[in-house]
N, C-alpha and C positions, 0 to 999 in steps of 0.2 A: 504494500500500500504506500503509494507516495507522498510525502509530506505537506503536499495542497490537501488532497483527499482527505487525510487525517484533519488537517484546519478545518476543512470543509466539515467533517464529522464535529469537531468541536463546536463550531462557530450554530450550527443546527443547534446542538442541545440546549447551550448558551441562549437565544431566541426561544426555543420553547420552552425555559423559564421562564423569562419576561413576557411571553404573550399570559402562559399560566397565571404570572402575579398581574398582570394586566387584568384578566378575566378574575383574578378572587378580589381584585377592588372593585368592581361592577356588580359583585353578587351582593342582595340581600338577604339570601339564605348562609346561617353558618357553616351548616354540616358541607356545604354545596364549597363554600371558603376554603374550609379545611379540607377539604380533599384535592381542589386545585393547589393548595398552598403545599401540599405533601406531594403531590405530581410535581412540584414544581423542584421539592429536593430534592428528588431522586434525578430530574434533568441536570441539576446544578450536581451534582453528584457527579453523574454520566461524563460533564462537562470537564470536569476538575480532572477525570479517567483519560481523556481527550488528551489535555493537555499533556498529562503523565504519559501518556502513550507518543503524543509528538517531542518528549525531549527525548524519551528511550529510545524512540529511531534518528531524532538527529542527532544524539551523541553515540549509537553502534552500544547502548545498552543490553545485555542477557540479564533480565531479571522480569518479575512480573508485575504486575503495575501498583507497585506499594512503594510506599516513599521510603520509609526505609530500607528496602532492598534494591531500592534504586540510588539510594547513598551509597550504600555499600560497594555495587558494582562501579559507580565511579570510582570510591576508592579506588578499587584495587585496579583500576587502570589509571590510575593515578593522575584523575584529572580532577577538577571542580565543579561544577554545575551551578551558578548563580541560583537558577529558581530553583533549585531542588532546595538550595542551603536556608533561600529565605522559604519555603516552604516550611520545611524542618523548624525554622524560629518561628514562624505562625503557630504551627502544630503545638510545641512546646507550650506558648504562651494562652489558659484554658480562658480568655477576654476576645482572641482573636477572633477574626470572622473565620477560619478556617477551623479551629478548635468547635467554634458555634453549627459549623456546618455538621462535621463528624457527628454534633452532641443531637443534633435533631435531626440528624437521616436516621441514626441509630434511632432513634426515641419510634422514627413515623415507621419503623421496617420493622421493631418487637410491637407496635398497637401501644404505644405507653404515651405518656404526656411528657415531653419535657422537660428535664429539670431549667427552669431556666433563672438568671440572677440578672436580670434586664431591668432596667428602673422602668417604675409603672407609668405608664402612660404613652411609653415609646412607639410611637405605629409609623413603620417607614413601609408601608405597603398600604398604606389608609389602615380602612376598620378589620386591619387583620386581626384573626380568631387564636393566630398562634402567641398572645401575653409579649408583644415586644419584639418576639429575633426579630432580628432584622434582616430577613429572609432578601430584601430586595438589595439591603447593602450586600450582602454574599456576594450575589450576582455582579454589581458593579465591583467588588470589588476582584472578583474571582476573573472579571472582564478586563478589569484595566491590569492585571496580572498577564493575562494570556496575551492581550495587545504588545505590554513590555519587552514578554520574552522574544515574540516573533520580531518586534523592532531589532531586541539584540541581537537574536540569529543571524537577521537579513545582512547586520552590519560585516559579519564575518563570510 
């Protein structure tokens, strides 16, 4: 699979988050909210694989699409990977949007409620149902993530 194709995979999933949160602000039903707002992690989910999957082929990565096994194999070919490392500090950090993503796909794929420590009131998707994430900052942020890396790629 060549590394447009792959963008092009990413760049889909990424949009059928946003049209999803698009459509759970228009709903006046909740249940009808929450389920676009859970379709919507599991694309940003998809999306984040995406990416994971375009730096494994464009660094000649052998591992499978987990960040830390994807550390690892760059180790041991002894290079660096910028978005893997600030990946890694995301992940590390449980405030980040990427911490927040992991904590609510997990929550919407066991049927549980998220634990979440969001100050009340927070709604970055309008009258989202999910108490705060900020399911749409994910998205912009997981976007201007994946924008960055292919900037740097291109440069090289």
């Amino acid at each position: 699979m060549s590394g447009s194709s792959l963008a092009s995979v990413t760049n889909q999933r990424l949009d059928a988050a946003r049209r999803l949160l698009q459509q759970a602000t228009e709903m006046d039903n909740d249940w009808m909210t929450q389920s676009l707002e859970s379709s919507a992690l599991f694309q940003l989910r998809s999306g984040l694989n995406g990416l994971l999957q375009e730096v494994k082929t464009s660094y000649n990565l052998s591992a499978s699409l987990d960040l830390e096994l994807l550390l690892q194999a760059a180790n041991e070919k002894g290079i660096s990977v910028p978005v893997l490392n600030e990946l890694a500090l995301l992940k590390s950090n449980a405030q980040s949007w990427l911490s927040q993503l992991y904590i609510a796909y997990q929550a919407a794929l066991d049927c549980q409620v998220a634990n979440q420590s969001y100050a009340a009131g927070v709604e970055l998707i309008g009258r989202g149902s999910d108490a705060g994430t900020s399911t749409k900052y994910i998205l912009s942020s997981l976007t201007e993530l994946v924008l960055r890396y292919r900037e740097d790629a291109a440069e090289y």
